[in-house]
C-alpha positions, 0 to 999 in steps of 0.5 A: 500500500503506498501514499498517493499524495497528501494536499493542502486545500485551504488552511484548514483542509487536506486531502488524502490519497492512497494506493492499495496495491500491496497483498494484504491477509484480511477480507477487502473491508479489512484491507480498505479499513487499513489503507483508510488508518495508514493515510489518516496517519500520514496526514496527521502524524499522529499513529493515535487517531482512530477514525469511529462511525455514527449509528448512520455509519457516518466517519467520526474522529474527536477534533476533526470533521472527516470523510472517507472513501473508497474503491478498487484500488484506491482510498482517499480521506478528507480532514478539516479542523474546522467545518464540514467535508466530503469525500468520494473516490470512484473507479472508471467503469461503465457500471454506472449506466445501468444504474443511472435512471436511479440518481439521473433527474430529467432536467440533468443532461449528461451524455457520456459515461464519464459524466454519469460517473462524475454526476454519481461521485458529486452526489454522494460527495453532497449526501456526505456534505450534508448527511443530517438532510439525509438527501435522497438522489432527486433532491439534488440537481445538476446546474453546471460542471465545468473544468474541474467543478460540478454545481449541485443544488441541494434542492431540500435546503435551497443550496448551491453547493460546488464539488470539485473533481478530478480525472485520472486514468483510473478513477474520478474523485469529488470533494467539497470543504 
């Protein structure tokens, strides 16, 4: 397993990337949960730190509002000292399209795969962002995406929220701080 990148976003958020590529002894759940405790390490520097989850499953971490994610392959974590974050990391496949009546609203036009998966990643970074509205696929809505932002409209709270994302070769990956 090896440490992708740690970034600073702003004074008060960073964000995490990480490879697991390594042979691991464990079920998968396992070898994401250990991924997930190494890079929360390596960006915080302290091997204390246990990330627990709510009764929703929601990541808790005493001192810090944190999001994790996970997919084949990869693992990033989201860390603000301050006010809330989200995160969500998805591997390039054509999955997504024969599942996208359920999250893809009529006024939402999206017209390549890439752009289901990357509309599919920003919604589940906006559920993350704002997990007390317990937001449901259709109470979101696209309004724009450009080079590297998606605009969303939280439709149950009246917000327009801005999710970054990034391309790679091998997976999309959405945030928002």
């Amino acid at each position: 397993m090896s440490l992708i990148e740690i970034r600073q976003l702003s004074a008060h958020v960073r964000l995490g990337l990480w490879r697991i590529d390594e042979p691991f002894e464990g079920s998968a759940r396992e070898r994401e949960r250990d991924a997930v405790h190494r890079l929360l390490h390596a960006m915080t520097g302290d091997n204390s730190l246990c990330i627990g989850h709510e009764c929703s499953g929601k990541p808790i971490l005493t001192g810090w509002h944190v999001s994790v994610s996970h997919t084949r392959g990869f693992a990033s974590l989201i860390l603000s000292d301050c006010s809330e974050v989200a995160v969500d990391i998805e591997y390039l496949s054509d999955r997504v399209g024969r599942i996208a009546k359920k999250f893809i609203r009529d006024d939402e036009p999206v017209a390549t795969v890439e752009e289901m998966l990357l509309l599919w990643s920003a919604k589940e970074t906006l559920y993350k962002l704002h997990s007390s509205a317990h937001l449901q696929y259709f109470d979101m809505r696209l309004l724009g995406m450009s080079e590297s932002i998606i605009q969303l409209e939280d439709m149950k709270n009246n917000e327009i929220v801005e999710i970054h994302f990034e391309r790679s070769d091998d997976f999309v990956l959405t945030y928002s701080f």
